[in-house]
N, C-alpha and C positions, 0 to 999 in steps of 0.2 A: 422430664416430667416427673413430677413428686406422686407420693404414694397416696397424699391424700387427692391430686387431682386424678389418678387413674382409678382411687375407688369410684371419685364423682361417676368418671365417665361410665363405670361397672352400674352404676347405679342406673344413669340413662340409660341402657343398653337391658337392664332387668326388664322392663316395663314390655319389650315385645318378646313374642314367646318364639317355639323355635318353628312349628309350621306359620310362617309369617306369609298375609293375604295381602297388606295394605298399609304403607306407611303413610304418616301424616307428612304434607305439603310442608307447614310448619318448623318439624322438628328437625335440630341442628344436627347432624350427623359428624362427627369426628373420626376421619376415618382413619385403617393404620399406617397408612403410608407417612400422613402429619406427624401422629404420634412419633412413631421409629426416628422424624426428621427430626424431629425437638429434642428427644432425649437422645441424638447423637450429636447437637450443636449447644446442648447443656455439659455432654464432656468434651468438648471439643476435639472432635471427632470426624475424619472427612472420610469420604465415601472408599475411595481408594484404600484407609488404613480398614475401614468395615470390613471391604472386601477381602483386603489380603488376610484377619484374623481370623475370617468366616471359610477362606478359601472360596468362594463367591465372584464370579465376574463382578466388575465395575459396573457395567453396565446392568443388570441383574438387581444390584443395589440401589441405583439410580431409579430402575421401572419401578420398583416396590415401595420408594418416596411417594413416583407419582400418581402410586395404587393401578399400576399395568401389571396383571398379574397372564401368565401364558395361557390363555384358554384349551389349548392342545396336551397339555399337560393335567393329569390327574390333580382333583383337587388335596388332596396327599401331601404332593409335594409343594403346592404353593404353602399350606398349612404346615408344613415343616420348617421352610426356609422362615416363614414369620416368625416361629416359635425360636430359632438358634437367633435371631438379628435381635429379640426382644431381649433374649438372655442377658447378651451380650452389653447391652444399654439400659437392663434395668428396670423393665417393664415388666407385670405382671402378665405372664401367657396368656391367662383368661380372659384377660380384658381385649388384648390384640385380638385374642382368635374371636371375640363378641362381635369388636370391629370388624373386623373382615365378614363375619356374616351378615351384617347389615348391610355393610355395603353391597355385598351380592345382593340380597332381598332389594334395595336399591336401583339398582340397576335391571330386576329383573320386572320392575315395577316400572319402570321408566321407559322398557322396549315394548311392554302392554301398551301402554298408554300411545308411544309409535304406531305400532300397528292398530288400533283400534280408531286412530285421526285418521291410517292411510286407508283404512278400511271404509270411511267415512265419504272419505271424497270419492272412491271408488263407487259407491250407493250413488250419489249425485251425479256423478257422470252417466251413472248406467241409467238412472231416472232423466236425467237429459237426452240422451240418444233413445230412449225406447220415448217420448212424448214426439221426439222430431220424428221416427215413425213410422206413429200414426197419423200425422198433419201429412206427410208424403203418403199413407195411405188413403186418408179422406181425399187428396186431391187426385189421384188416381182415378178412386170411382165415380169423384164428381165430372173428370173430362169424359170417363167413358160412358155417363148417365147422358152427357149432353152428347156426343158423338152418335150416341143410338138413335138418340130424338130425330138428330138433322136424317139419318140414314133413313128411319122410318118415314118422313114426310117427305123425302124425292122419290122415294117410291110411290109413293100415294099420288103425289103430281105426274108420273111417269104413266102412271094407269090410266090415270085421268085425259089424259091428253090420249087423241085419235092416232090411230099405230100410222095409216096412211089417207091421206087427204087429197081428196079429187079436187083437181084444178075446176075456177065455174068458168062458165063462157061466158063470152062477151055479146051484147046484142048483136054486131054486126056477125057474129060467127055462128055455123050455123052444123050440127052434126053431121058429121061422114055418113054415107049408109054402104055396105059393103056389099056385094053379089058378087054372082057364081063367076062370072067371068074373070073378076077381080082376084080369086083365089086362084085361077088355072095360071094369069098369066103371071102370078108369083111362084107358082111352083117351076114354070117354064124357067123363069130368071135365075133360080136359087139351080136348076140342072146344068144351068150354061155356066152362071160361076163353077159349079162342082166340079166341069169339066177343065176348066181352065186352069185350076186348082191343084191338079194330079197332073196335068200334063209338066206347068213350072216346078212341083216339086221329084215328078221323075227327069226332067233336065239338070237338077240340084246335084242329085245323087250321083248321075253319069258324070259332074262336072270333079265332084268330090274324090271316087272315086281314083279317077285319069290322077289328079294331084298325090293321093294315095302310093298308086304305083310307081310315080317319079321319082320318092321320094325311100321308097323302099329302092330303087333301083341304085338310087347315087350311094348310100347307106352299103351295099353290097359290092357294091368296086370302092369303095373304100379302102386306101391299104392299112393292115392292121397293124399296130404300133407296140411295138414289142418293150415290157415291165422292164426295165433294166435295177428297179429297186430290190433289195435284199429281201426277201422275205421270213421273217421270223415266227418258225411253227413255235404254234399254241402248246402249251401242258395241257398233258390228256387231263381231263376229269380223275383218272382215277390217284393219278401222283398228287396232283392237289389233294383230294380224302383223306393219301396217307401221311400228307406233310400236316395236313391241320390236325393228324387223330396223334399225327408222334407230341407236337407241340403241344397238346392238351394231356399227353401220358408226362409230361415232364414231371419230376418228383417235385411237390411245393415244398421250400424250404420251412423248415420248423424253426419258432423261436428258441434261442439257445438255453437252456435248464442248467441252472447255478447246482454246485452241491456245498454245502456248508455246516461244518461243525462245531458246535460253541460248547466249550468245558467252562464251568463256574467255580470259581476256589471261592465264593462269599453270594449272599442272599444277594441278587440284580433284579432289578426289575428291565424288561425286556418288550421291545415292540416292534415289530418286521412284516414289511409290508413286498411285496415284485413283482414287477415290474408293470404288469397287468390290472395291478391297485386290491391283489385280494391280499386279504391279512393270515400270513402264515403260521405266525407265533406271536404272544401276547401272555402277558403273566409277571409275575417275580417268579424266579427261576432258583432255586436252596443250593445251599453249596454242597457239590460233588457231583453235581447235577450235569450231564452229557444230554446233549441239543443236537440232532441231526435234523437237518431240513434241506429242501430240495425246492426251488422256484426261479420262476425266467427273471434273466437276468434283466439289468443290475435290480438290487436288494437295496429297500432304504430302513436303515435299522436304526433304534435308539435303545440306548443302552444308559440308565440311572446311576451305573456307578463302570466307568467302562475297565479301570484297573483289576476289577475281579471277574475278570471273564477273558480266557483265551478262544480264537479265531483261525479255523484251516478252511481255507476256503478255495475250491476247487485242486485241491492235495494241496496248498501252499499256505505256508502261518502266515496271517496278518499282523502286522508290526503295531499292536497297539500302545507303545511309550509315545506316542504323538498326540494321546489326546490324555488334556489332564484329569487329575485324580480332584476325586470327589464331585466332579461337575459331571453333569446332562449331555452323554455326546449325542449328535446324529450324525452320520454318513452314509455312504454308499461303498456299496461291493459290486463289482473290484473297485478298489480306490482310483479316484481321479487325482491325476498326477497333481 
């Protein structure tokens, strides 16, 4: 890219200011991942030679074409990396680092706009389930309006109608008339049943009785039939108490506590997190700088320049010549093999 197209774009890029609210639908946005591409396929230039001049993964190179910048990463260091790649291919810094904040303002404009659609339909759904109900509430009260009606009106029939209704007679029939004699000889009848009554249920009893003692008698010459099965005594009550109180004295094992030393011979930026996810340490770290820290293990740690910083960790130095110089490590402690 030539110096007058990169003013151009400086130019586009003046027009929004730096607390930016609101980009236009419209406006074409050039972002710097293009730029970077163009003026490395103007010098004919492939990602692989970027990287090994940069000392830069490949990959790394490739994301910042496609404007994939590490969101877990301080914005610091994406703005650094853009600045050495621009150098290197002849861009003006200012304009990259313009690009690159637009495009954030961009995209932070475009997850609004997400959210405020899914928010959207969330309103209409909750407007749809609160309208169904209340149609399940009016129909509620209308069964239970009409349910009282009917209850109220068979009561009202219920009352209405005669609790007991005398039979009528018929012409040819003709009322009973009772007297005295009539009562005596019913009392006479109901003394003869009474009697007969007590006699059949004390023959019952002598009858029950007699079967009663038969049957205790055969029960009693019985010969008794001797357990030949093993029998296995029970645990007292109290040895069970002591075996649940020892089990519950049992010591709860602790998670294991890292110890770790980190010396700086150069400015690192540092981030360490363990294992339980609270963050230990966190900072650029100055050279001459001594780091003790102490957290459950294992430790996920990132280290910005990992060559300036030595590692004892649990009394034993960590062999940091395995992760290269100048690049972003992250690992864990102890090392997985």
């Amino acid at each position: 890219m030539t110096k007058e197209e990169n003013s151009a774009t400086a130019k586009q890029v003046e027009g929004i200011t730096e607390p930016m609210n609101e980009l236009s639908e419209d406006m074409e946005l050039i972002s710097p991942g293009s730029m970077l591409k163009e003026a490395r396929e103007k010098l004919s230039l492939s990602q692989e030679e970027i990287a090994k001049k940069l000392n830069f993964r490949p990959s790394l190179v490739a994301n910042m074409e496609q404007d994939i910048f590490d969101a877990t990463l301080p914005a610091t260091f994406n703005r650094g990396y853009l600045v050495s790649y621009a150098k290197l291919v002849a861009i003006d810094v200012e304009d990259i680092l313009a690009s690159y904040d637009v495009l954030g303002a961009a995209n932070i404009q475009r997850s609004e706009m997400q959210s405020f659609s899914k928010q959207t339909v969330k309103e209409a759904e909750h407007s749809r389930v609160m309208w169904l109900s209340y149609l399940i509430l009016i129909v509620l009260v209308g069964l239970t309006a009409l349910w009282w009606q009917q209850d109220n009106k068979q009561s009202a029939a219920l009352l209405i109608e005669p609790s007991t209704a005398k039979p009528a007679l018929t012409e040819n029939e003709t009322p009973v008339e009772t007297s005295v004699t009539d009562s005596s000889l019913a009392d006479t009848v109901a003394e003869e049943v009474a009697e007969k009554t007590s006699s059949a249920t004390e023959t019952m009893i002598d009858e029950v009785g007699a079967d009663l003692n038969k049957e205790a008698a055969s029960v009693i010459a019985a010969p008794i039939i001797e357990n030949t099965e093993q029998i296995i005594p029970a645990k007292p009550q109290e040895n069970l108490a002591t075996e649940t109180l020892q089990e519950e004295q049992k010591p709860i094992e602790s998670p294991s506590v890292a110890h770790a030393v980190f010396t700086f011979s150069g400015d690192c930026w540092v981030n360490i997190y363990d294992a339980t996810g609270e963050r230990i340490a966190w900072g650029i770290k100055k050279s001459g700088y001594v780091m003790d820290i102490k957290g459950v293990a294992p430790l996920r740690i990132t280290l910005g320049k990992p060559e300036l910083a030595s590692i004892i960790f649990n009394d034993e130095p960590v062999d940091m010549s395995t992760f290269n110089r100048g690049n972003i490590a992250k690992f864990t402690l102890p090392l997985s093999p």
